[in-house]
N, C-alpha and C positions, 0 to 999 in steps of 0.2 A: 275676640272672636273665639268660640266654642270651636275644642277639636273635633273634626270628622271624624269617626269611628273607623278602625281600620277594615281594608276593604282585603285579609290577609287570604286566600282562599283555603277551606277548610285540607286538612292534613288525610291523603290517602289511606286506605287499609294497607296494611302489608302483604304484600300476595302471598295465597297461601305455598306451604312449604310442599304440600303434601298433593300439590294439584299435577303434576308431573306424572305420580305416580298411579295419583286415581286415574288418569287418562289411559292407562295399559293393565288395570283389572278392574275384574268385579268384586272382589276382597270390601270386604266391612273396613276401614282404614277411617284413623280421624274423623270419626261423627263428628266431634264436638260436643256441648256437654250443655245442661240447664239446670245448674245447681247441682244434684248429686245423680241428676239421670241426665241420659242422651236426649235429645231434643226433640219435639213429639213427633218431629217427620221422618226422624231415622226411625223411631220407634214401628211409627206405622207403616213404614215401609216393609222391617224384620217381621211383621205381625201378614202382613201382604206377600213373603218370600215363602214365609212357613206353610202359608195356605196353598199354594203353585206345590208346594211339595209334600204334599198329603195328599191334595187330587194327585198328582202324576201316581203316588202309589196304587191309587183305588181308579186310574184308566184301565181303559179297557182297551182291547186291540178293535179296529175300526177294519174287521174283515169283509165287509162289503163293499166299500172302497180299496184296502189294501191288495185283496184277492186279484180284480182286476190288472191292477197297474199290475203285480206282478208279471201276469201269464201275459201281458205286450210287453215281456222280454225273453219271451219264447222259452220261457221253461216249465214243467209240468209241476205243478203246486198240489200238495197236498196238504190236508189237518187235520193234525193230534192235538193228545190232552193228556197234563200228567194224571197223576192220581190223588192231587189234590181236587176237590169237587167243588170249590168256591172260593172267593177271594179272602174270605178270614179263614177259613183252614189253610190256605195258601199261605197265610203270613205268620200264622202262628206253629206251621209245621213244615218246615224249609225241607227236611227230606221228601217228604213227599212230592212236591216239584220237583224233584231230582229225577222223578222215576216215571216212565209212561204207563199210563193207563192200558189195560189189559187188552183195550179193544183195538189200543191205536199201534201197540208192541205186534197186533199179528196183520194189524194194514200194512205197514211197512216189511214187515215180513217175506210178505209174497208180492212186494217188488221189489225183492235181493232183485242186485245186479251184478254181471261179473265184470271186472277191472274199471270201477270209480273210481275217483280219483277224490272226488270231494262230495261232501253232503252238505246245502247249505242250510241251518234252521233260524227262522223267524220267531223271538220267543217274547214275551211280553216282558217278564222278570220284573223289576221295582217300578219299572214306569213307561206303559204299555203306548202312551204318549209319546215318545225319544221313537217307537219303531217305526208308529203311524206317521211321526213327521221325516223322520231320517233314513230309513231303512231301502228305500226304492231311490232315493237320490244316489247312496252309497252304491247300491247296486247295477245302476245304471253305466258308473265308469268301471265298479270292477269286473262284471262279469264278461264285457268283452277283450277284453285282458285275459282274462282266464281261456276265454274260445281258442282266443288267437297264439295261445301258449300250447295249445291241444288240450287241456285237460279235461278228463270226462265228468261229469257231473250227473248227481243223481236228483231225481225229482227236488224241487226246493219244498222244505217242509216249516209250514208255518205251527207255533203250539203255543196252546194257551195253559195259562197258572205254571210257568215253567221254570228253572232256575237254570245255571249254566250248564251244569253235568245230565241234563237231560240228553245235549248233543252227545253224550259217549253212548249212549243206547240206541239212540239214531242211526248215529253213524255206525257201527254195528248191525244194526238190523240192515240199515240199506248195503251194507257189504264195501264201506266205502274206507279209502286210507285214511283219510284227514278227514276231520268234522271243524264249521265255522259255525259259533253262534253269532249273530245281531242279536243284541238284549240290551232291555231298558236299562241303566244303571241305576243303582241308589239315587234319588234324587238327592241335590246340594241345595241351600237357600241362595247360592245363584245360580245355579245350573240344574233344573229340575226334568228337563228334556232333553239329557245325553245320551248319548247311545258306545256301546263298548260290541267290541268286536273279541271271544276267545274260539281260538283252534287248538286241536288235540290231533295230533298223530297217534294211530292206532287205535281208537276209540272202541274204549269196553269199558263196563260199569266196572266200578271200582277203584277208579284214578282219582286221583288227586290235584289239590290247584299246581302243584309243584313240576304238573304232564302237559300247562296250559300255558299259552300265552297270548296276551292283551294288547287289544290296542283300544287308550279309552279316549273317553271324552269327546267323541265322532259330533261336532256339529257346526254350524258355520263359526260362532263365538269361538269353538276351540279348535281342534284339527279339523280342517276342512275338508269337505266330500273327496277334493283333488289327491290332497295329499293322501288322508287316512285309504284311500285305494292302490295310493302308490304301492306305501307301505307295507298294506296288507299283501298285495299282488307278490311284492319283494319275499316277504315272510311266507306264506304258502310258496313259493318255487323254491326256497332254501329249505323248506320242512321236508319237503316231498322229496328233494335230490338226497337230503343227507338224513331221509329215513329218520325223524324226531324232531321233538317242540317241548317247552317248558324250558326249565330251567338250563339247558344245554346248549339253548339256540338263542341268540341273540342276532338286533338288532343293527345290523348292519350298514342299515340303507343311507343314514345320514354320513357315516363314515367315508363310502364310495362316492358321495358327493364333494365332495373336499379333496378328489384326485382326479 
């Protein structure tokens, strides 16, 4: 009698080593490979990452929805523009975003205030996308924080084609101590809709990043609306009592949690 073939059940894959890891980022990690290139669906994927982060540079700010939501949070909104005049001169001449435009430098002007406390500006910066989606959640937890701290606030000021150091002329012009920008970030090919948060104490043209400090990566995937208001809240009451930000003032906030 002829042997039965064996009935042996086929040998599992090995599980991957690397699935651990991809479960806790977006990081490109272990494609895998098809001969001397990555496999067509990593490929098309990086080629699908790139394109999310070319549009987030050439978004636009969606102020016709934006504007709204704002002012039902009862603050008086205004907008400027730097003195870039369109989005390729915006990319190709990064000082110019630094600097308001002449019409919008004497709007804010003649709404000097006396004893602000903070100016908050809306700026588009790499990816005008990160403010439209993130910028009115962010604000929603911190600004009542700020009320409830007393601090006085000036008109919130939304700008378009802007870079970060536009907030020094702002805040300046509105007469205010502290300036926060909300700005788009560089887009990443996996993060093309972040949103960073910088404030400057004493805000005058002329500072440098070294006057500034950052809270990035503002979006549900990375710091979350919750926390990144914590923080921020934290950070502005430490700038404000001990008069300076940048490189002097550090983050604290995680520290005080651990006592």
């Amino acid at each position: 009698m002829a042997d039965l073939p064996s009935s042996t059940p086929p040998e599992r894959p090995a599980p991957d080593p690397w699935a651990t890891l991809k479960a806790h980022t977006a990081a490109r990690i272990a494609l895998g490979r098809t001969g001397t290139s990555v496999p067509l669906r990593e490929a098309l994927a990086f080629r699908l990452a790139h394109a999310h982060a070319r549009d987030a540079v050439y978004s636009v700010l969606e102020t016709e929805k934006l504007l709204p939501e704002v002012a039902r949070l009862n603050v008086p909104v205004c907008e400027v523009k730097s003195q870039a005049h369109d989005r390729q001169e915006y990319l190709q001449r990064p000082d110019l975003g630094r600097l308001l435009h002449e019409e919008s430098s004497a709007l804010l002007k003649n709404q000097l205030l006396r004893e602000v406390d903070l100016a908050v500006i809306l700026a588009d910066g790499l990816s005008a996308a990160a403010v439209n989606e993130h910028a009115v959640p962010l604000l929603q937890r911190l600004l009542p924080k700020l009320h409830e701290a007393g601090l006085q606030l000036a008109p919130l000021v939304v700008a378009t084609q802007a870079r970060v150091a536009i907030g020094d002329e702002v805040g300046e012009a509105l007469g205010a101590q502290l300036s926060l920008v909300l700005i788009g970030e560089r887009p990443g090919l996996s993060s093309p809709r972040s949103l960073g948060a910088y404030f400057t104490y004493g805000p005058r043209p002329g500072l440098t990043d070294e006057a500034r400090n950052c809270v990035s990566n503002i979006r549900p995937e990375g710091l979350n609306y919750d926390l990144a208001a914590e923080r921020l809240f934290f950070l502005l009451h430490e700038s404000l009592r001990r008069k300076l930000s940048g490189v002097q003032l550090k983050d604290g906030s995680q520290l005080l949690e651990r006592f």
